[in-house]
PAROTOR-44938 format. One record per residue: residue number from 0; residue in three letters; x, y, z of N, C-alpha, C, CB in turn. Coordinates in pm, whole numbers, plus 50000, padded with zeros to 5 digits. Atoms other than C-alpha are relative to their C-alpha. Glycine has a CB too. Layout:
BEGIN
   pos   code    n_c1    n_c2    n_c3   ca_c1   ca_c2   ca_c3    c_c1    c_c2    c_c3   cb_c1   cb_c2   cb_c3
   NUM    ALA       X       Y       Z       X       Y       Z       X       Y       Z       X       Y       Z
...
***
This chain:
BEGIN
   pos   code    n_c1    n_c2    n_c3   ca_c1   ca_c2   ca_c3    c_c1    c_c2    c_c3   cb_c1   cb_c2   cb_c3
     0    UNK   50008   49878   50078   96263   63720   12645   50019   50119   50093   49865   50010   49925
     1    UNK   49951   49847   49933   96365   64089   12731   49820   50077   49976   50177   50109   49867
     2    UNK   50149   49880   49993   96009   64320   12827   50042   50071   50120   49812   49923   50031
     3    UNK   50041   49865   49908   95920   64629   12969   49895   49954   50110   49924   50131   49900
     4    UNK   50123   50071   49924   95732   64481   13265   49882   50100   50126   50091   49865   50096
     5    UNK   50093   49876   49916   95603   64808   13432   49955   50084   49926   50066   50087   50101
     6    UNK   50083   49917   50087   95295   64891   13203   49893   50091   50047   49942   49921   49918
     7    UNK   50085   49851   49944   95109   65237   13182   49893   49997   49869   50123   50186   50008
     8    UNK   50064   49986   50093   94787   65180   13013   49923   50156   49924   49926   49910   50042
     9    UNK   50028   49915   50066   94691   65394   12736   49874   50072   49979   50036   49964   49924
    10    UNK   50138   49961   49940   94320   65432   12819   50004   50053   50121   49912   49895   50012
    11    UNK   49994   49925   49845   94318   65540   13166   50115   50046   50091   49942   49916   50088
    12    UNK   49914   49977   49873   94655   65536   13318   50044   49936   50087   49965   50059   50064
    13    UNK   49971   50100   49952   94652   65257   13497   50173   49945   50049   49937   49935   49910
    14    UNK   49886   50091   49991   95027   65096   13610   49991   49893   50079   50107   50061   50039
    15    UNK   50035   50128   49950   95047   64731   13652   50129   49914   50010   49891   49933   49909
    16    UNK   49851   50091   50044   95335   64460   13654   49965   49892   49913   50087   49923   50135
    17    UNK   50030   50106   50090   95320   64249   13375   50097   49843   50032   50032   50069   49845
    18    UNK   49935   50114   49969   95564   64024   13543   49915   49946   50122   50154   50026   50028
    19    UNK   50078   50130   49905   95312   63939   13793   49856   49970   49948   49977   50047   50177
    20    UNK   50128   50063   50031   95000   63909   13603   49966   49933   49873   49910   50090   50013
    21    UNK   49982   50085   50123   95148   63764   13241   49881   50050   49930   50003   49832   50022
    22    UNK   50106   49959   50080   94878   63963   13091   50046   50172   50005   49833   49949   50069
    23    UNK   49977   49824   50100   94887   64330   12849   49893   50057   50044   49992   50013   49803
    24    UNK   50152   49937   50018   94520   64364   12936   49998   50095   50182   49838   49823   49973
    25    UNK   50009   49908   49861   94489   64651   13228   49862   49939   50079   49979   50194   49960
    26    UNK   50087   49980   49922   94364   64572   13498   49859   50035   50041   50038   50036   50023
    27    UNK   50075   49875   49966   94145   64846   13603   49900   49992   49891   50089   50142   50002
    28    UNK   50083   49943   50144   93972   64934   13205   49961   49832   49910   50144   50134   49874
    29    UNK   50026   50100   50099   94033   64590   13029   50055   50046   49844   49838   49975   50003
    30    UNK   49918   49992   50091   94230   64783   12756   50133   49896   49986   50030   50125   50012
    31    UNK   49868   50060   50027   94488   64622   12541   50107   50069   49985   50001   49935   49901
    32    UNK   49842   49904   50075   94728   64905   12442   50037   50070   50133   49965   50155   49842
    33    UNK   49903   49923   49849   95001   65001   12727   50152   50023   49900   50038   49841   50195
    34    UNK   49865   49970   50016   95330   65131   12717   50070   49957   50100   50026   50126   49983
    35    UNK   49941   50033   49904   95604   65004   12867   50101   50135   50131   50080   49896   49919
    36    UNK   49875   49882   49974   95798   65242   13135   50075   49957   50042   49995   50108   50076
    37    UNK   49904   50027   49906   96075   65074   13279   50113   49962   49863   49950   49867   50130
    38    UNK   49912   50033   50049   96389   64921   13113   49972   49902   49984   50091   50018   50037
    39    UNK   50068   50167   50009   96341   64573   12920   50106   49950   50084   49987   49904   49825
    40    UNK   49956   50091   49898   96428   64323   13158   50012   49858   49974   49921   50010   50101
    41    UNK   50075   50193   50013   96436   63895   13121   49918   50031   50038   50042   49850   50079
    42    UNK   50105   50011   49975   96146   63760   13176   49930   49867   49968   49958   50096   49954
    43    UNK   50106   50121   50032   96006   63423   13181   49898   49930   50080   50065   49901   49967
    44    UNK   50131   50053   49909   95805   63326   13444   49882   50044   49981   50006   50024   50131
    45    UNK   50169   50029   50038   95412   63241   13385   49967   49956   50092   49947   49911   49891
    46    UNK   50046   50049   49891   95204   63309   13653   49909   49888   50010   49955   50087   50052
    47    UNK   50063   50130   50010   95064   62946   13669   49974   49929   50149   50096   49908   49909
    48    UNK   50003   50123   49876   94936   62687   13946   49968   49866   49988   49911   50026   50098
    49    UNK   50069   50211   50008   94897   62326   14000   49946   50027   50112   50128   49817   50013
    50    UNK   50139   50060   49933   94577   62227   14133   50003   49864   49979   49859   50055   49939
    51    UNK   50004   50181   50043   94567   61836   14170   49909   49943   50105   50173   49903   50012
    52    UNK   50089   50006   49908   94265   61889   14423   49897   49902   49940   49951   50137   50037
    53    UNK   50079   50063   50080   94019   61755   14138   50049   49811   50014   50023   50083   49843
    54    UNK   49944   50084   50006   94235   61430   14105   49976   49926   50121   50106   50032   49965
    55    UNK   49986   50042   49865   94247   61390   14468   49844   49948   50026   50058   50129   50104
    56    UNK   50220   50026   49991   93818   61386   14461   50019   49901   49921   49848   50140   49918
    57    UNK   50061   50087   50075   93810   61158   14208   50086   49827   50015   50002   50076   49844
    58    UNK   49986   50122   49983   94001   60904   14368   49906   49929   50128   50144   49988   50013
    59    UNK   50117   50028   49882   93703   60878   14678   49926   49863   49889   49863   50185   50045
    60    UNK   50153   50137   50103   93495   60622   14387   50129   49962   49884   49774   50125   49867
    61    UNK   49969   50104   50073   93775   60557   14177   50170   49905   50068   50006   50076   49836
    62    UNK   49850   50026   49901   94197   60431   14195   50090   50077   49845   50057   49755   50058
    63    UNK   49940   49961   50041   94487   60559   14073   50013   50011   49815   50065   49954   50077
    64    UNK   50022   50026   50105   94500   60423   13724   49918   50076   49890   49970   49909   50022
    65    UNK   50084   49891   50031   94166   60583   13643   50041   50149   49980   49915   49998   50093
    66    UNK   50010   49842   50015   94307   60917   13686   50126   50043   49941   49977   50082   50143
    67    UNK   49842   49974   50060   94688   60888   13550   50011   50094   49877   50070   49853   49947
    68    UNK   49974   49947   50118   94595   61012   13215   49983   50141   50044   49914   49948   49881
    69    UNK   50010   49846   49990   94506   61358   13370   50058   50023   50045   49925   50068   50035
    70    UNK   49855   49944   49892   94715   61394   13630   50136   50030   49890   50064   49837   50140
    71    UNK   49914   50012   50057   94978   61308   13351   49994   50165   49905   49990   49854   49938
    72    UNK   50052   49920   50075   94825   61592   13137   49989   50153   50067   49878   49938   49963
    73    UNK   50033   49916   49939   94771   61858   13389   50143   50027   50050   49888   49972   50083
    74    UNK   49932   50002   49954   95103   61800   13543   50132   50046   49855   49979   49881   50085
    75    UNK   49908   49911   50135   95280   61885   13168   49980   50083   49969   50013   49973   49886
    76    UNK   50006   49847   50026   95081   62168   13118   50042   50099   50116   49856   50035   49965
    77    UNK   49904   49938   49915   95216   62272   13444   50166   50042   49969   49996   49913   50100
    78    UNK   49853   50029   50040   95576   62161   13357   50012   50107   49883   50032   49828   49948
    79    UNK   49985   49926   50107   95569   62349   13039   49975   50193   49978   49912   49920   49924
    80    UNK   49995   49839   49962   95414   62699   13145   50094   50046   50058   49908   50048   50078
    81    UNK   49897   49969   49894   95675   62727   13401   50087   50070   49950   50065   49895   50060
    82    UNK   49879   49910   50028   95949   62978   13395   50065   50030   50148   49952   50150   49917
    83    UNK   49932   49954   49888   96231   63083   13657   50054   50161   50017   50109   49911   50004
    84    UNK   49994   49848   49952   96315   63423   13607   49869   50080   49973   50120   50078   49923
    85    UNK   50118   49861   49963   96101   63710   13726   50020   50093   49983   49958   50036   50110
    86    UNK   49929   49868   49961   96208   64069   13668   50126   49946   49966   49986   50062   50161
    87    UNK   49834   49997   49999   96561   63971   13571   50066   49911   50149   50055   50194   50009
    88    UNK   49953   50093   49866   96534   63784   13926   50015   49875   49972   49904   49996   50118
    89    UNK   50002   50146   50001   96631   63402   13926   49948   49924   50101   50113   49956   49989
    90    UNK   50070   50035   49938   96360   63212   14097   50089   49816   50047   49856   50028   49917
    91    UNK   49954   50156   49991   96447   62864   14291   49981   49926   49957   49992   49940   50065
    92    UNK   50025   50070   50052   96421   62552   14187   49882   49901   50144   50139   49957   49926
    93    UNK   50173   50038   49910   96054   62430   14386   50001   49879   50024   49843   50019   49915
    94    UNK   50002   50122   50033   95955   62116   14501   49867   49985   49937   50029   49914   50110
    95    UNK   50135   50056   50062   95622   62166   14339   50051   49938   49837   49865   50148   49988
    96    UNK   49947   50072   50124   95817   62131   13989   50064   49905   49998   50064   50056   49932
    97    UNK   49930   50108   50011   96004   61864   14077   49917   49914   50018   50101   49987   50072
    98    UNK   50067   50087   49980   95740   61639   14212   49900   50012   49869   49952   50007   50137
    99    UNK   50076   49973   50098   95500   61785   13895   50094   49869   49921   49994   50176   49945
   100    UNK   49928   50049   50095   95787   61632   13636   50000   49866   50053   50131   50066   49973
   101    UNK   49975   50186   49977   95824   61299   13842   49859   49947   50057   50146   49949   50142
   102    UNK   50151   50086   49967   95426   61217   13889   49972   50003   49822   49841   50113   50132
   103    UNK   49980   50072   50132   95449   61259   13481   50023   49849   49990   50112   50058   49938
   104    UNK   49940   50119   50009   95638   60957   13500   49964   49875   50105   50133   50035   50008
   105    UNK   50041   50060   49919   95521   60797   13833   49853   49915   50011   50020   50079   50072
   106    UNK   50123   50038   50036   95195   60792   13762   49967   49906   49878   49940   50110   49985
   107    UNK   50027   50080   50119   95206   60622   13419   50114   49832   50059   50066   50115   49820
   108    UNK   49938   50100   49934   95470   60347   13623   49899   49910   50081   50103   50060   50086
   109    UNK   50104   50083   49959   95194   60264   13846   49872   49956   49973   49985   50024   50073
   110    UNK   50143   50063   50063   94921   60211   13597   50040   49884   49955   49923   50079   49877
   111    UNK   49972   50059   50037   95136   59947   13480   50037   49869   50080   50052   50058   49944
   112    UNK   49988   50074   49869   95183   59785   13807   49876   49910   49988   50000   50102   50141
   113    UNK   50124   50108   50006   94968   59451   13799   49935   49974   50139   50054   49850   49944
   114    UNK   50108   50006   49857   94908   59411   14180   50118   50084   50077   49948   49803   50090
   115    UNK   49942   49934   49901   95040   59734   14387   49996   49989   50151   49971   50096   49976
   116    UNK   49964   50017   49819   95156   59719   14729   49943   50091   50078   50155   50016   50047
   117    UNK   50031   49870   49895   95054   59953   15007   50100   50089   50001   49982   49964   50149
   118    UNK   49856   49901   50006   95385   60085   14971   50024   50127   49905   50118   49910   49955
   119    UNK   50028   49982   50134   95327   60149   14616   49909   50125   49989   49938   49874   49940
   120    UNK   50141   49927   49994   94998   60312   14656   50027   50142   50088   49873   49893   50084
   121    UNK   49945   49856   49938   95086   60537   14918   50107   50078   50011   49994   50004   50093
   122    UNK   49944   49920   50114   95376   60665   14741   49952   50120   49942   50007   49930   49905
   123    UNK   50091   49949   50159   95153   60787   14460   49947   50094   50097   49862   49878   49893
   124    UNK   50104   49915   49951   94888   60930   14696   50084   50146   50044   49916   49919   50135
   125    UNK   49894   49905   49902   95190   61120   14917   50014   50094   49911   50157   49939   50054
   126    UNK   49982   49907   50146   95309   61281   14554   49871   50100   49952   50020   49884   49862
   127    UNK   50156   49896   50042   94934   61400   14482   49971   50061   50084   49862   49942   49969
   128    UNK   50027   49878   49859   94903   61564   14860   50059   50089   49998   50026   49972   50136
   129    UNK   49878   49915   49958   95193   61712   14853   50061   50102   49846   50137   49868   50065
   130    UNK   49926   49963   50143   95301   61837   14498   49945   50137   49960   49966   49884   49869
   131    UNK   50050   49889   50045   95069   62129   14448   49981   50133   50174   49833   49936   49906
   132    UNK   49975   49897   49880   95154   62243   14830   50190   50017   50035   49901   49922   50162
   133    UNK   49790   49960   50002   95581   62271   14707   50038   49877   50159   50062   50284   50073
   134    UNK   49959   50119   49904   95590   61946   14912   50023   49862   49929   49886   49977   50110
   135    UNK   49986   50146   50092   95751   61582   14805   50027   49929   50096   50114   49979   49880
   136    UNK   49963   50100   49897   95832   61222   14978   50158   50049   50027   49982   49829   49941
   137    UNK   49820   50005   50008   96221   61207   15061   50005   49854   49977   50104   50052   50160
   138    UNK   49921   50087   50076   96426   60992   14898   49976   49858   50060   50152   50045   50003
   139    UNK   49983   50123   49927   96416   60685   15138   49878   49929   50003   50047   50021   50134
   140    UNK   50164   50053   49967   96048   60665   15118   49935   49953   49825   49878   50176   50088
   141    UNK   50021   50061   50136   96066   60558   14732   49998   49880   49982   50077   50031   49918
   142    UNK   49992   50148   50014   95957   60214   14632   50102   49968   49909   49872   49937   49955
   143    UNK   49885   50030   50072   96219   60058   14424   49942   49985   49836   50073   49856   50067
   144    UNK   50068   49994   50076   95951   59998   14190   49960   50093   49899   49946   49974   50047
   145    UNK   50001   49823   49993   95896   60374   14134   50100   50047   50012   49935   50070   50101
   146    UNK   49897   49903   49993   96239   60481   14148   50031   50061   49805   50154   49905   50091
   147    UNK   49947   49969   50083   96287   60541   13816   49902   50124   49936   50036   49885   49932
   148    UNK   50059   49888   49997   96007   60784   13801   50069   50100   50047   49900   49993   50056
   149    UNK   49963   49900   49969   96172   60985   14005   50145   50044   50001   49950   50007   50091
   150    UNK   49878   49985   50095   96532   60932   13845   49934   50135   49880   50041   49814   49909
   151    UNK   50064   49925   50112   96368   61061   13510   49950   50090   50011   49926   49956   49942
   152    UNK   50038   49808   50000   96147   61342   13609   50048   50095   50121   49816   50030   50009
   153    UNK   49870   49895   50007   96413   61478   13809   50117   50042   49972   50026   50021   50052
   154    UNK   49896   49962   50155   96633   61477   13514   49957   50098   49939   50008   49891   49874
   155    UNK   50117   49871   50118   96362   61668   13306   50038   50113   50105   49757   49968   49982
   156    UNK   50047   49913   49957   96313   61853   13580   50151   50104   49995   49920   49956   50133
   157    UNK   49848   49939   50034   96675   61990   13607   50065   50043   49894   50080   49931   50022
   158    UNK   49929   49918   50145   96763   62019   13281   49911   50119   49944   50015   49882   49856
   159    UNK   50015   49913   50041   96506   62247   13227   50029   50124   50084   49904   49982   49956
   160    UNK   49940   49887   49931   96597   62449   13513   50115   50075   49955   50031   49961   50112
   161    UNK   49826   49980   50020   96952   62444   13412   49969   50093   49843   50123   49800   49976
   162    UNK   50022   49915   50101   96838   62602   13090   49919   50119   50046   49939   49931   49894
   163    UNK   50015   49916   49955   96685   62828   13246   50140   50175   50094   49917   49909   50058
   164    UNK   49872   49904   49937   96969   62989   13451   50154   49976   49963   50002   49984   50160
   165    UNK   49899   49980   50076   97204   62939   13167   49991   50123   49905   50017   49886   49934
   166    UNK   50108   49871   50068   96961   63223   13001   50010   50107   50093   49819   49960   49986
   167    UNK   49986   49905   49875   96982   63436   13324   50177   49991   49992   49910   49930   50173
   168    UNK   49879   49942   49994   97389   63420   13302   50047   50010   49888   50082   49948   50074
   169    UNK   49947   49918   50120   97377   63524   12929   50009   50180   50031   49883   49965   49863
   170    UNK   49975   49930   49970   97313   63855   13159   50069   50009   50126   49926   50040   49975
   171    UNK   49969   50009   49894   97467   63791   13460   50150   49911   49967   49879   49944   50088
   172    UNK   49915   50069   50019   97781   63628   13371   50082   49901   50062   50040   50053   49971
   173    UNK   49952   50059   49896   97979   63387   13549   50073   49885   49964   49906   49975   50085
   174    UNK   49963   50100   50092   98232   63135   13410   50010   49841   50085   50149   50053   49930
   175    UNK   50019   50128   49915   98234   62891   13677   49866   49945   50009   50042   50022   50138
   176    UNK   50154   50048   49970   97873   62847   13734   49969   49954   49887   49890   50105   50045
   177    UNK   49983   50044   50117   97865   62810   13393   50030   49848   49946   50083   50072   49971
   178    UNK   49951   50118   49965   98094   62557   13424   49959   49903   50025   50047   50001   50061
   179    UNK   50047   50111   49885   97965   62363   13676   49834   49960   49940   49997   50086   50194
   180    UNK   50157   50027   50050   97617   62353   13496   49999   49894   49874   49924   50157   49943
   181    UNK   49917   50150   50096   97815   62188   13211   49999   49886   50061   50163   50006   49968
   182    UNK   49974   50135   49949   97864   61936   13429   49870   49936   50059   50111   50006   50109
   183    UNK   50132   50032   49997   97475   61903   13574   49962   49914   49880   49920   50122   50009
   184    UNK   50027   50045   50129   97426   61871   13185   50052   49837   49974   50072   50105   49902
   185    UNK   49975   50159   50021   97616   61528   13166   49944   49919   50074   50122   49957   50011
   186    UNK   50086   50061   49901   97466   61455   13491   49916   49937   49917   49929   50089   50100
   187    UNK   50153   50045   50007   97127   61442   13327   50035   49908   49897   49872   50117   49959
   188    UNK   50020   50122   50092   97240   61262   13014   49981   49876   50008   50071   49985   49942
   189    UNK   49978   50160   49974   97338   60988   13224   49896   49950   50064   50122   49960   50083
   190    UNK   50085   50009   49953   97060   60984   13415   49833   49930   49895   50017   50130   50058
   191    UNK   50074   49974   50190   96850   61023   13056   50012   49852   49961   50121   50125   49851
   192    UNK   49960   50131   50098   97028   60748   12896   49989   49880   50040   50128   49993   49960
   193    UNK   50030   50057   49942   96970   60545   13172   49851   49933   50052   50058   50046   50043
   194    UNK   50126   49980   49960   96620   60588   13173   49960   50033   50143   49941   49896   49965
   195    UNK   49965   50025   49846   96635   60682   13510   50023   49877   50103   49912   50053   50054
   196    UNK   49954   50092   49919   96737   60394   13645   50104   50033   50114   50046   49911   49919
   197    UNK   49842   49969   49841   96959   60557   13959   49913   50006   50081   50129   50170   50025
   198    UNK   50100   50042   49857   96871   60527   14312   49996   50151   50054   50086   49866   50141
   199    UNK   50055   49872   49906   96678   60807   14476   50094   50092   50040   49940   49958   50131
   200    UNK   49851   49924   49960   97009   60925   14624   50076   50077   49927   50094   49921   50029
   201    UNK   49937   49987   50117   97143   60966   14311   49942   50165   49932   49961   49854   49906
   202    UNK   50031   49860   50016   96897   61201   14221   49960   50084   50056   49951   50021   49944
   203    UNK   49992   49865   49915   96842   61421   14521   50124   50041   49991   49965   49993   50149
   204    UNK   49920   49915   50021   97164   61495   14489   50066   50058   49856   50073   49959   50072
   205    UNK   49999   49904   50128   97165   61631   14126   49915   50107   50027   49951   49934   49864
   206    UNK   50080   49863   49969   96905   61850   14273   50085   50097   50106   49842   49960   50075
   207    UNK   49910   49908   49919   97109   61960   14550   50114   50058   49946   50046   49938   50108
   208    UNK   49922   50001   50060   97405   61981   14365   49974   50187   49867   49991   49829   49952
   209    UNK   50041   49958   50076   97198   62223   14086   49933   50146   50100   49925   49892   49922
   210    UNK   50039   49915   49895   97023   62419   14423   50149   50117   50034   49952   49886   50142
   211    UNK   49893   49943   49869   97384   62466   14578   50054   50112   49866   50162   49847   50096
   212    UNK   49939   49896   50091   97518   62630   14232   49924   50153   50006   49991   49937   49844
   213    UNK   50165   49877   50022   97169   62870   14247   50076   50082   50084   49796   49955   50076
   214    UNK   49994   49960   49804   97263   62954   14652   50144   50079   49904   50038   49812   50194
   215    UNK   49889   49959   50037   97614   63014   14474   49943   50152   49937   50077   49889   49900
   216    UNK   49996   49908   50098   97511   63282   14223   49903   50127   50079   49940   49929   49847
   217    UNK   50100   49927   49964   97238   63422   14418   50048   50118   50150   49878   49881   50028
   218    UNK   49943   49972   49785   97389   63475   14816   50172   50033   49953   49989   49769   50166
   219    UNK   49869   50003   49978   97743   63468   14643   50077   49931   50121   50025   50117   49999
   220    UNK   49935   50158   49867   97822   63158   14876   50098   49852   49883   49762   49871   50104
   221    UNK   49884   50056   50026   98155   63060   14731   50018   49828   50063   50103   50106   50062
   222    UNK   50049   50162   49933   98087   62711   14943   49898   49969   49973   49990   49972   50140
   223    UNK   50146   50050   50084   97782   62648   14793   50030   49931   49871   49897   50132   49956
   224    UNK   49941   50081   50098   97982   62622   14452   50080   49903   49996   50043   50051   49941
   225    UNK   49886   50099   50008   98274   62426   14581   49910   49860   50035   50140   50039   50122
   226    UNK   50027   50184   49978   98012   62161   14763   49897   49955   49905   49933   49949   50167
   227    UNK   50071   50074   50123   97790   62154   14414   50105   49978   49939   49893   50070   49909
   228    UNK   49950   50034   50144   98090   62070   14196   50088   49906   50089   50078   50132   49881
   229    UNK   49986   50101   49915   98229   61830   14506   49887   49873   50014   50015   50069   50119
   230    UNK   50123   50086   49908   97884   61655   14535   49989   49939   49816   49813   50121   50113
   231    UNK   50023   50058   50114   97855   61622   14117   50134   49917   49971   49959   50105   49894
   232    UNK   49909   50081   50039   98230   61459   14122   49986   49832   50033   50112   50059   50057
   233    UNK   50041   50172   49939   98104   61166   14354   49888   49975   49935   49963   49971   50177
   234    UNK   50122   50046   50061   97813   61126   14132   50084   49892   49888   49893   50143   49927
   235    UNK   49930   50111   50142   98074   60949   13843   50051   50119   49911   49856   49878   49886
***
């Protein structure tokens, strides 16, 4: 949506950014009624955090399993607040959202697991250390077992990006990037339709691929677009 994100409350005076605090209510007074002064702008980002500290405590007495259903739960209401533009700015694509969208899926993979490996296990754990500090495993360090977790929720995770900064070049225009996002889009179907079934490889580089278009639009790095729409041809 288009807002006025530099509000001047109507009780005291106050000016605040509503793009960094996702709230009408001032600051300062706790009034609701502001005016906007600036020019409406996009606007979707919700200032939100993942915390998966709780999770992490409660595996000291219990195991993974035990805690999937929240993690699973906490990690969508993450996924779902989320937004990429700020101010009309187009925010990156994180690894906290990417690892968020593929412990959805990871986590409910290894509750289903009848006797996990060490491999297995510390996987999972790596994903819960790391996910709410914009940190993930790399690709090579995926059990085979678990790959399709992280096929799938970095499908999700991409396609909603990609809708995202298909919304940012309804003002920003750009027919190639455009383009080339079209082509992300089949990416994911196949990925989708596949249930994620592709190998790790497969899908770091739909992320890179989806990054390098960003780097494109953002830095205007003309090689950024040629090696995302080079890197999605060797995908199939």
């Amino acid at each position: 949506m288009k807002i006025r994100g530099q509000r001047e409350c109507t009780s005291c005076g106050t000016r605040w950014s509503y793009y960094d605090t996702g709230s009408v209510e001032c600051p300062n007074c706790g009034a609701l009624r502001s005016v906007g002064v600036d020019d409406r702008t996009r606007h979707t980002a919700t200032p939100t955090d993942l915390d998966l500290s709780a999770h992490r405590h409660a595996l000291d007495d219990g195991e993974i399993p035990d805690i999937a259903d929240d993690v699973k739960s906490d990690c969508r209401a993450y996924v779902r607040e989320r937004g990429f533009i700020h101010g009309g700015d187009l925010l990156p694509l994180d690894d906290t959202f990417l690892s968020a969208s593929e412990l959805i899926h990871v986590v409910d993979l290894y509750a289903r697991l009848r006797d996990p490996t060490d491999a297995e296990q510390l996987y999972v754990l790596d994903l819960l250390r790391g996910a709410d500090q914009d940190e993930r495993p790399p690709a090579d360090r995926v059990p085979d077992s678990l790959a399709e977790g992280r096929g799938l929720g970095y499908a999700e995770a991409v396609d909603e990006y990609r809708r995202e900064v298909v919304t940012w070049l309804n003002d920003n225009p750009d027919p190639a990037a455009r383009r080339t996002l079209g082509t992300v889009a089949e990416q994911v179907k196949r990925v989708e339709a596949l249930q994620g079934d592709v190998t790790p490889a497969t899908a770091e580089a739909l992320v890179t691929a989806t990054r390098e278009i960003v780097r494109y639009l953002i830095d205007d790095d003309e090689t950024a677009l040629a090696s995302a729409q080079d890197r999605l041809a060797r995908l199939g």
